[in-house]
C-alpha positions in Angstrom: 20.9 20.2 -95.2 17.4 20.3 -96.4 16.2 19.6 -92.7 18.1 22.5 -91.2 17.2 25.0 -94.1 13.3 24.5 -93.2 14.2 24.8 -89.7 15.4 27.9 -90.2 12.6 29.2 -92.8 10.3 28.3 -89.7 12.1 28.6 -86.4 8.8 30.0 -84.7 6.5 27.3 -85.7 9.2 24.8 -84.9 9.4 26.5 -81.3 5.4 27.0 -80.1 5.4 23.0 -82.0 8.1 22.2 -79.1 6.5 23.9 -75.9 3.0 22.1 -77.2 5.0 18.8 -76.7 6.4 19.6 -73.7 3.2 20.4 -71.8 1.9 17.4 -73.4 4.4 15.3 -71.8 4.1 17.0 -68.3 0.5 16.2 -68.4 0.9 13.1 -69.2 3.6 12.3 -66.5 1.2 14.4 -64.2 -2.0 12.0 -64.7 0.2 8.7 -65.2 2.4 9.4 -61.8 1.2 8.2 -58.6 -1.6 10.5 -56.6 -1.3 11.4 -53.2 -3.8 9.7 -51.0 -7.0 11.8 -49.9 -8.3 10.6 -46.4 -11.1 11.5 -44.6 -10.5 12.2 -41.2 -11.6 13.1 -37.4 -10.3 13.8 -34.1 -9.9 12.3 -31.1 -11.9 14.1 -28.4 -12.4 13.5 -24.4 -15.4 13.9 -22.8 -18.3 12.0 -21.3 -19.1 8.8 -23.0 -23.0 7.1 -23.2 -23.5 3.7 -24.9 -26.9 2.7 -25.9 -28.7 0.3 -27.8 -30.5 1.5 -30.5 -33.7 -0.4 -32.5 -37.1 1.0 -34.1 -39.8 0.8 -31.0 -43.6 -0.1 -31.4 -46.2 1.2 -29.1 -48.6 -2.1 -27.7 -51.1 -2.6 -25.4 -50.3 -4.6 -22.9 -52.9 -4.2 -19.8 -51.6 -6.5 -17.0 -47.8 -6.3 -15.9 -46.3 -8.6 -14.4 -43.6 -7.1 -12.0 -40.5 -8.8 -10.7 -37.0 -7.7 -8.7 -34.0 -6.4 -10.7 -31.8 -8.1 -8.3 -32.1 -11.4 -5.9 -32.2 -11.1 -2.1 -34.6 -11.3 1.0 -37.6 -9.5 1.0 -37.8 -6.6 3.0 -41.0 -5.3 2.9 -44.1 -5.5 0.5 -46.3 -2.5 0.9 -49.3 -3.2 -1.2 -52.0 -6.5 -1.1 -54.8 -7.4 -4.2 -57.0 -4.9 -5.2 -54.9 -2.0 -4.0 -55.1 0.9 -6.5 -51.3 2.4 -7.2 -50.0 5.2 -8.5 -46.9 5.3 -11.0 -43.8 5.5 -9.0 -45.2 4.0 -5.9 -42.6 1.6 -4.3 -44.6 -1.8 -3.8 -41.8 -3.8 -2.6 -38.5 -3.8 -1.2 -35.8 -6.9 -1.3 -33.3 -5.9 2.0 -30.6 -3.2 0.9 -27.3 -4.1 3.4 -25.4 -1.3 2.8 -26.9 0.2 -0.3 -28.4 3.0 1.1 -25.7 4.3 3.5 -23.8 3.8 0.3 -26.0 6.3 -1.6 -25.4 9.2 1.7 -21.9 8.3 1.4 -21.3 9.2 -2.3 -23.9 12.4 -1.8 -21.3 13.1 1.4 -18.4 13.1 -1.2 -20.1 15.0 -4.3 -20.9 17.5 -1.5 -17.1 17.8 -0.5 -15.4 17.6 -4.1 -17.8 20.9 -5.0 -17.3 22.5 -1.6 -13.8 21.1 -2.6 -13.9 23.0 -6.5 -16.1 26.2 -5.0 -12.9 26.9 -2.3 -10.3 26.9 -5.8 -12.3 29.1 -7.6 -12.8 31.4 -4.9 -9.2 31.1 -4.4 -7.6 32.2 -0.8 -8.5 34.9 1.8 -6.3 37.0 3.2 -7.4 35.4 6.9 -6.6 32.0 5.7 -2.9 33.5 4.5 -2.1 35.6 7.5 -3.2 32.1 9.7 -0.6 30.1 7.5 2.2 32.9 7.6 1.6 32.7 11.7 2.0 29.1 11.3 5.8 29.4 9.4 6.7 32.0 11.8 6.3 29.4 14.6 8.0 27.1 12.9 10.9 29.0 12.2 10.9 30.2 16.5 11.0 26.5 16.9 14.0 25.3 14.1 15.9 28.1 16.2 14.9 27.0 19.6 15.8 23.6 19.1 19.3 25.2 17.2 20.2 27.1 20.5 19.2 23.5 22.8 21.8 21.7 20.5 24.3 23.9 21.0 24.4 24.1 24.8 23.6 20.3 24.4 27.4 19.9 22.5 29.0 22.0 25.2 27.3 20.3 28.0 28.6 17.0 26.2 32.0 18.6 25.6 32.1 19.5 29.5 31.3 16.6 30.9 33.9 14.5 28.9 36.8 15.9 29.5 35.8 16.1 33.4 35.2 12.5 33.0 38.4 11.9 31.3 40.0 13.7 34.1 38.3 11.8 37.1 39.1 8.7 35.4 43.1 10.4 35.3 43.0 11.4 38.7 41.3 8.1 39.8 44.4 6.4 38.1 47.2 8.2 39.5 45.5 8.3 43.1 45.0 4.6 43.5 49.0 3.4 41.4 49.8 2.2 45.3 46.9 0.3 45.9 46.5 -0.9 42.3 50.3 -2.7 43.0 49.5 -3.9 46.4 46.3 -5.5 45.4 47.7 -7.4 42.2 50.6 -8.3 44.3 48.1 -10.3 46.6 45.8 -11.4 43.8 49.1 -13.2 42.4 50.0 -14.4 45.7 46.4 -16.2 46.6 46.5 -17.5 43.0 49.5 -19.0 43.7 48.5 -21.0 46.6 45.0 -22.0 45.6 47.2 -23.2 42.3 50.0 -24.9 45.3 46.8 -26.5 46.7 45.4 -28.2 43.9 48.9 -30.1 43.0 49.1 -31.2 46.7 45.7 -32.9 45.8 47.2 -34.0 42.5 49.8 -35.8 44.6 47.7 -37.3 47.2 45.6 -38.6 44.3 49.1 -39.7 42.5 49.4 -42.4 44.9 48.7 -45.9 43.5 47.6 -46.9 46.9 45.3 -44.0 47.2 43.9 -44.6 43.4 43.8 -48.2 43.9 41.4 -47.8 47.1 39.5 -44.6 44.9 38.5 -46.7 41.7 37.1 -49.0 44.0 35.4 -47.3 46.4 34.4 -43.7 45.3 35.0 -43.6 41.1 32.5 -40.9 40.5 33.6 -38.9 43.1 37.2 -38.6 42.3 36.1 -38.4 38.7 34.2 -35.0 39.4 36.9 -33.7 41.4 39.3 -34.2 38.3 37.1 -32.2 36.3 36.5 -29.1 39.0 40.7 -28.9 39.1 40.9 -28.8 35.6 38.3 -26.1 35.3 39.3 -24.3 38.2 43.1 -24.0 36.9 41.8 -22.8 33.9 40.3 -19.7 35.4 43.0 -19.4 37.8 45.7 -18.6 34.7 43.1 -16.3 33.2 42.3 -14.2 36.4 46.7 -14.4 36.8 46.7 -12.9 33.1 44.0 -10.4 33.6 45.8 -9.5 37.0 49.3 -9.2 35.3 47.9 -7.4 32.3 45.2 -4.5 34.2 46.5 -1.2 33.7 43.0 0.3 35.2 41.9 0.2 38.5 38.4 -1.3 36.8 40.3 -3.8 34.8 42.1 -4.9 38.0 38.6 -5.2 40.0 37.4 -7.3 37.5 40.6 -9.7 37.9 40.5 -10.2 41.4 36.7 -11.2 41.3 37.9 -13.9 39.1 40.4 -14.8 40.8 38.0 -14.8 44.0 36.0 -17.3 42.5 38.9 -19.8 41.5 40.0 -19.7 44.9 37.2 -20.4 46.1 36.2 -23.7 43.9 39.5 -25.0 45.0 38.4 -24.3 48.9 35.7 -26.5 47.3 37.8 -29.0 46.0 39.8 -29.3 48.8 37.1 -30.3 50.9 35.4 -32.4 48.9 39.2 -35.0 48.3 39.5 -34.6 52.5 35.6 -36.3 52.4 36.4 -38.9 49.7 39.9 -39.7 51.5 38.2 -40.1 54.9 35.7 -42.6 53.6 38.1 -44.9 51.9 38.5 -48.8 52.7 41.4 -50.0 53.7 42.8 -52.6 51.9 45.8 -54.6 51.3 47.7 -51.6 49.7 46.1 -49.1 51.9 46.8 -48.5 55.3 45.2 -46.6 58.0 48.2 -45.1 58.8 49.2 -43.9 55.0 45.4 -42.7 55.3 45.8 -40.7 58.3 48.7 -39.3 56.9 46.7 -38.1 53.5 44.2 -36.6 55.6 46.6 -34.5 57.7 48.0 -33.1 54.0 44.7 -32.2 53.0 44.2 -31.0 56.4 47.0 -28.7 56.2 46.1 -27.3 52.8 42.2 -26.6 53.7 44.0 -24.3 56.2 46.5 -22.7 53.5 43.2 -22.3 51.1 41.2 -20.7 53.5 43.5 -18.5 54.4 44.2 -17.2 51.1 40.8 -16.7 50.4 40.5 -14.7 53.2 43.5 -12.3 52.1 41.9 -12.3 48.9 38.7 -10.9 50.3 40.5 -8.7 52.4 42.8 -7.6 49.6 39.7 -6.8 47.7 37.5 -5.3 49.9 40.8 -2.4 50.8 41.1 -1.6 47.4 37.5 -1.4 46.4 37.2 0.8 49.6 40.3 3.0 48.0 38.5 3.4 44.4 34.8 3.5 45.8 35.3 7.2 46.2 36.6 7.9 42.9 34.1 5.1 41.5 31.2 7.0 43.0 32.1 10.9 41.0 32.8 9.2 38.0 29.5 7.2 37.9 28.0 10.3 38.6 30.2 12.0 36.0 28.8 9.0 33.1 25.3 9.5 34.4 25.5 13.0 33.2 27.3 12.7 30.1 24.5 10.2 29.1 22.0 13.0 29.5 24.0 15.3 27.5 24.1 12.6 24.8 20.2 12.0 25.1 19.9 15.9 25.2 22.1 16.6 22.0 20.3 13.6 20.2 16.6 14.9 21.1 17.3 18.6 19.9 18.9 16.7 16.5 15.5 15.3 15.8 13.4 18.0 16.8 15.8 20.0 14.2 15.2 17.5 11.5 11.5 17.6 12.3 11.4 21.8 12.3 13.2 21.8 9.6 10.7 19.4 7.4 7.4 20.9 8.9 8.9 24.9 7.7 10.0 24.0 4.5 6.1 22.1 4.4 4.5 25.3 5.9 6.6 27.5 3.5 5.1 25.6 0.4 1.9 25.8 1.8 2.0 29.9 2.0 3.5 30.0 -1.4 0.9 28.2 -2.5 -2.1 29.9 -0.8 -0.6 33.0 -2.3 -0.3 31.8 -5.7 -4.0 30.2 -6.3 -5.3 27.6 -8.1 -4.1 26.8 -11.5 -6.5 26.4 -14.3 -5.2 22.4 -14.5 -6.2 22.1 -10.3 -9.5 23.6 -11.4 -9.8 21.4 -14.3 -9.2 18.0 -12.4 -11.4 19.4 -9.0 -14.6 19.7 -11.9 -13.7 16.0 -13.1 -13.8 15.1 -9.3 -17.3 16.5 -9.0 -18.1 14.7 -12.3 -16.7 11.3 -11.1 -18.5 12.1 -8.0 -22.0 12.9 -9.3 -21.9 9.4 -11.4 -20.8 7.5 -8.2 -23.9 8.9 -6.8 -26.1 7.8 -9.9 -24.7 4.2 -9.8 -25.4 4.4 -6.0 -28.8 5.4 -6.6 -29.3 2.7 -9.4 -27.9 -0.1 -7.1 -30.8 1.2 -4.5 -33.5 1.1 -7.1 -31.9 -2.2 -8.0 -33.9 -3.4 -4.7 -37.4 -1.9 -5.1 -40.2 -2.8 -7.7 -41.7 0.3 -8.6 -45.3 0.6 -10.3 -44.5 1.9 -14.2 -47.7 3.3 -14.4 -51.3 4.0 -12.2 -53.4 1.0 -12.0 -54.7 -2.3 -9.5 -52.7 -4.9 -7.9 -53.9 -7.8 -9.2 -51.7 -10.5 -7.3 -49.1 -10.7 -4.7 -46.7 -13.9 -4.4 -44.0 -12.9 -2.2 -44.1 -11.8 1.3 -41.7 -10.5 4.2 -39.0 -12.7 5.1 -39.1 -14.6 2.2 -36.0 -15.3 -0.8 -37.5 -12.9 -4.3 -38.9 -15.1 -6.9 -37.0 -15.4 -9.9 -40.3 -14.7 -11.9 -42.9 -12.2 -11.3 -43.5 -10.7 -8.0 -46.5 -8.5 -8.1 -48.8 -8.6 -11.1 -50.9 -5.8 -11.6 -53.5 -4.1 -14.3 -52.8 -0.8 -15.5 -54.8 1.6 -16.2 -52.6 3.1 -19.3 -51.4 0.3 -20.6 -48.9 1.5 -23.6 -45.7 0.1 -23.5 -42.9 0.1 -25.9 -41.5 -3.0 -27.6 -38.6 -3.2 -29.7 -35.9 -5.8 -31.0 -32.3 -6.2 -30.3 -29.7 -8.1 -32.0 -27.9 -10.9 -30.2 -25.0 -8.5 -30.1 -26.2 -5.8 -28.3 -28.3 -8.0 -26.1 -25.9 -8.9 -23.4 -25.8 -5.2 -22.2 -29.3 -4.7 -21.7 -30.6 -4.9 -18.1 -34.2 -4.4 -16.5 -34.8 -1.0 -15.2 -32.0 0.5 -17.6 -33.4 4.3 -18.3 -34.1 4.8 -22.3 -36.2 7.0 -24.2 -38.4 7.0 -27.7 -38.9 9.7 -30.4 -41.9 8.9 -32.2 -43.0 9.7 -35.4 -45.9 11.1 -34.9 -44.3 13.4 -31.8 -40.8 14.4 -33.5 -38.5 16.4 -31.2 -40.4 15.4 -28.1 -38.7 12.3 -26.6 -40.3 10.3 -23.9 -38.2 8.9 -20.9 -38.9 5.0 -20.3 -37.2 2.8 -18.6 -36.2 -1.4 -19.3 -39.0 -3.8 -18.0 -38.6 -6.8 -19.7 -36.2 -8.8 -21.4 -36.7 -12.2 -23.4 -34.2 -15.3 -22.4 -35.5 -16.6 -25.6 -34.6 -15.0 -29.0 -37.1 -14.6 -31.5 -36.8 -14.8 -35.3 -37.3 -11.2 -37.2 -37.2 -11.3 -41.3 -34.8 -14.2 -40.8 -32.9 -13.1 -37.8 -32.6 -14.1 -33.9 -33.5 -10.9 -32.2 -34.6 -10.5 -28.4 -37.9 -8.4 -27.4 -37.3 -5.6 -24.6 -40.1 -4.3 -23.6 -40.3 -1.1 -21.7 -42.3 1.2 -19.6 -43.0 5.1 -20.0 -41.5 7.0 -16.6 -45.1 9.0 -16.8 -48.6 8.2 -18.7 -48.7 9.6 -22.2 -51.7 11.0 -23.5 -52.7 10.7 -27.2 -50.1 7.9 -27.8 -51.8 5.1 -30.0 -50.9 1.8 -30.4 -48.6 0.9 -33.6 -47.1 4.1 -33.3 -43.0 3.5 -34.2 -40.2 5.6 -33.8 -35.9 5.5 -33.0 -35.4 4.1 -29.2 -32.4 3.8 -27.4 -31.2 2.1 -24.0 -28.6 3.5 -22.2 -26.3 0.6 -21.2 -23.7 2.6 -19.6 -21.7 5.7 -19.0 -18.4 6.8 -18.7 -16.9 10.1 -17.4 -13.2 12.1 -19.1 -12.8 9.3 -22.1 -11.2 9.8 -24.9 -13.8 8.5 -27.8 -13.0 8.3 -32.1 -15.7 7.4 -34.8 -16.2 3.7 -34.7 -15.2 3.7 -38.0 -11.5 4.9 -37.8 -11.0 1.0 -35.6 -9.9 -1.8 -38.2 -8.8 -5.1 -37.9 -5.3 -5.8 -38.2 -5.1 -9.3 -39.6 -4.3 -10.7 -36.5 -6.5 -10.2 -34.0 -5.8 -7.0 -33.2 -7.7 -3.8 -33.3 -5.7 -0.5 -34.6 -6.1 2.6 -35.9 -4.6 5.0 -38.0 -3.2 8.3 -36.9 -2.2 11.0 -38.8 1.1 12.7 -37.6 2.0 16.4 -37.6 4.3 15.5 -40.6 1.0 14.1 -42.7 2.8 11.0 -42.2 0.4 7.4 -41.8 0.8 5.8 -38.3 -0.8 2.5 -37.6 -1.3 2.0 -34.1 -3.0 -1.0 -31.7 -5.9 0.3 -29.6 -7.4 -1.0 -26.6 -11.6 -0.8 -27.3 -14.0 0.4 -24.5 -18.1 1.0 -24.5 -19.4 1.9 -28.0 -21.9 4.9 -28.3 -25.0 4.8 -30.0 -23.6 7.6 -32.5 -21.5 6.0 -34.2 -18.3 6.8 -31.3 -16.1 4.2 -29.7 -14.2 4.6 -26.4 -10.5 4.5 -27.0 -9.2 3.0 -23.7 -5.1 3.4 -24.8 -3.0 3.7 -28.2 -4.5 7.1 -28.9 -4.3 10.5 -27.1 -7.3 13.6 -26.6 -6.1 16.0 -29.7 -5.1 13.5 -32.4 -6.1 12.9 -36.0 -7.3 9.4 -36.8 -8.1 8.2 -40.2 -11.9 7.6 -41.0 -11.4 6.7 -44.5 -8.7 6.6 -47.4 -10.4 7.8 -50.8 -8.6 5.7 -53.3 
């Protein structure tokens, strides 16, 4: 009660007492609560890429040079002997090129068309070129309709001819139902007796004393005869069937040629069992009179044969005569139906083919009227780029096969000539007449990527913002040991004499190992290890959300930059550093 009466007395103390405590305890939740990260970050940007190698460089003296070629080959040509005085630049030998140099035209040929190429976007097109392309679909469509109209008298021509076909074949048909009967009447008639024929044989050859005499005297004879009857009955009952079944004049033609050539065979065989029963022996079961009397049986049915092939032949020669006419206006009939076919199949392609080459002419105008778009202009300037370095490596491979004096001075020795393989050592020694070079150190790292005649270029102290072009001359294949550490010497020459440059003079030089055209590059800082012998990186997403992502590495850049080959895009925010 005492509590609540002092309470009371001092309700406004008691209140400002409680919103001190409160903002006490938000403070306190405020610094004790977790912080939200703070990173520092960059973006990811495309462009053209340079990697160098970077290292302090001296100035030293170094009077005589000792040249050699920046590639292996045979010697083309040496241009200079000892004691010759040379100027910087002047080529003083040459190792043979192949196809270097009609590389370097070739690339110029195609930097030449890719900006003719870019230069015809930009100007966008001219009314000529448009009116030349709408004259083009015009002709096109004249064609598509052309080759519309050929198809349709093509499928009326077609439609003609077949039902005139269909009628000679009718009339043929109805005109020839006598001769049709007669002939298969005939047919069956001569297939009848060739078929009578052969079993007279089978009887003559039925006899045991005619077998008995055969197996002795003539075995492979008879044998084969055997065989011919069987074959020949076979086609006999096919060309009876064929006869029997022909509704068509043509079908019935067919038949009787069949049948033609089964009576004949057994003409064949008939005349082959007279010559094997004439020559039989006689023997103890064979007489010459049951002989004779064979003979005069196969006698009499060579005659029967014979003359059933002949009414056969005669049979078919009357009723071919009877359908030759008909066979002669209905050949003539399918020759032209054919061409109708060949017609109506031609004017289908040719449609298919106007039809493509309009609908490609009728792009091609809307384009030409719409002009380029910013993204063809875009990717024709990256063609002119990635055309202009093809040319540079061209060019570098080229220069790859001279030695080139670095400076003015004497040829002091020669030990290579025409014809000859290029020494792995020196060349072409020689004394110059300015002879500052530039020497500097490279870790064992960066070593691997540095070649002779690379292009590079040194900002002295003593001459800041005034950078002097050299290019690689040397390289060590032994390292040598700096403060405690394996480096490798490079030594390199200046493009042009410098005046008032003294020796000991240092400053930042860089070699630049390579170059890349449209790359996507980060700060070689925002690429970590993952742990697992991976590289990744960390993106920042639109929702200020962490990704981790795997990266593919590229060239490194002598500022600090990596090339970012895949696993992040042009545009997006990668994570530097986290500040804890």
């Amino acid at each position: 009660m005492r509590i609540l009466s002092t309470l009371k007395r001092h309700k406004w103390k008691t209140l400002a007492g409680a919103i001190v405590l409160f903002l006490i305890l938000l403070a306190f939740y405020a610094l004790s609560g977790p912080a939200e990260p703070e990173y520092v970050t960059s973006t990811a940007v495309r462009g053209d890429f340079v990697q160098t190698v970077e290292a302090v460089g001296t100035v030293i003296s170094e009077k005589e040079l000792a040249l050699q070629f920046p590639r292996s080959g045979v010697v083309a040509s040496v241009s200079v002997k000892e004691g010759d005085k040379v100027k910087a630049g002047a080529r003083l030998a040459q190792v043979r090129s192949g196809t270097l140099a009609a590389d370097v035209s070739s690339a110029v040929a195609r930097l030449q068309a890719a900006d003719a190429d870019l230069r015809a976007l930009m100007e966008g097109s001219r009314p000529e070129d448009i009116a030349i392309v709408e004259a083009e679909v015009e002709n096109k469509r004249a064609s598509l309709a052309a080759a519309q109209s050929t198809l349709k008298t093509a499928e009326q021509s077609l439609k003609d001819s077949e039902q005139k076909l269909k009628s000679l074949e009718s009339e043929a048909q109805i005109g020839l139902v006598g001769s049709l009967g007669n002939a298969r009447t005939s047919t069956l008639a001569q297939i009848a007796a060739a078929e009578n024929t052969l079993g007279v044989i089978d009887d003559v050859f039925s006899d045991n004393d005619v077998l008995d005499a055969v197996i002795k005297d003539q075995p492979a004879d008879y044998n084969l005869v055997r065989l011919q009857q069987g074959s020949v009955r076979t086609n006999l009952r096919a060309a009876r069937s064929a006869a029997i079944a022909a509704q068509e004049y043509k079908d019935l033609l067919i038949a009787m040629e069949d049948a033609r050539g089964g009576v004949s065979a057994s003409t064949e065989i008939v005349i082959r069992s007279f010559d094997i029963v004439s020559n039989l022996q006689i023997t103890g079961y064979l007489t010459q009179e049951e002989r004779e009397e064979h003979k005069a049986t196969i006698s009499s049915q060579r005659t029967s044969i014979q003359s059933a092939q002949s009414a056969l032949e005669s049979a078919l020669k009357t009723f071919r005569d009877a359908s030759a006419g008909y066979e002669t206006r209905i050949a003539a009939e399918e020759s032209s139906l054919t061409t109708a076919r060949g017609t109506r199949e031609r004017a289908l392609a040719d449609i298919t083919t106007y039809e493509s080459t309009l609908r490609i002419g009728e792009a091609q105008l809307a384009l030409k009227k719409a002009g380029a778009r910013p993204t063809d202009i875009a990717a024709a300037e990256a063609n002119v780029r990635q055309m202009r370095a093809a040319v540079a490596r061209a060019a570098a491979e080229l220069s790859d096969t001279l030695i080139v004096a670095p400076i003015d001075g004497t040829i002091t020795a020669v030990a290579v000539k025409a014809g000859e393989f290029a020494p792995a050592g020196a060349a072409i020694t020689m004394f110059g007449e300015t002879p500052f070079r530039i020497e500097m150190f490279v870790s064992e790292v960066d070593i691997p990527r540095v070649q002779v005649t690379q292009s590079g270029s040194i900002e002295l102290d003593a001459f800041r913002g005034q950078p002097f072009a050299l290019h690689v001359s040397e390289v060590d294949t032994a390292s040598t040991d700096k403060d405690g550490v394996s480096k490798y010497r490079v030594k390199l020459d200046f493009i042009t004499p410098k005046e008032n440059v003294k020796v000991g003079m240092t400053g930042d030089a860089e070699i630049i190992t390579g170059m890349r055209s449209n790359v996507v590059s980060i700060p070689r800082r925002a690429v970590l290890d993952s742990g697992e012998g991976k590289r990744i990186v960390r993106v920042l997403t639109e929702e200020g959300t962490m990704e981790e992502r795997a990266v593919t590495v590229g060239m490194e850049g002598g500022a600090g930059d990596v090339e970012i080959m895949t696993g992040v895009e042009e545009g997006e925010t990668v994570i530097v550093l986290e500040k804890k």
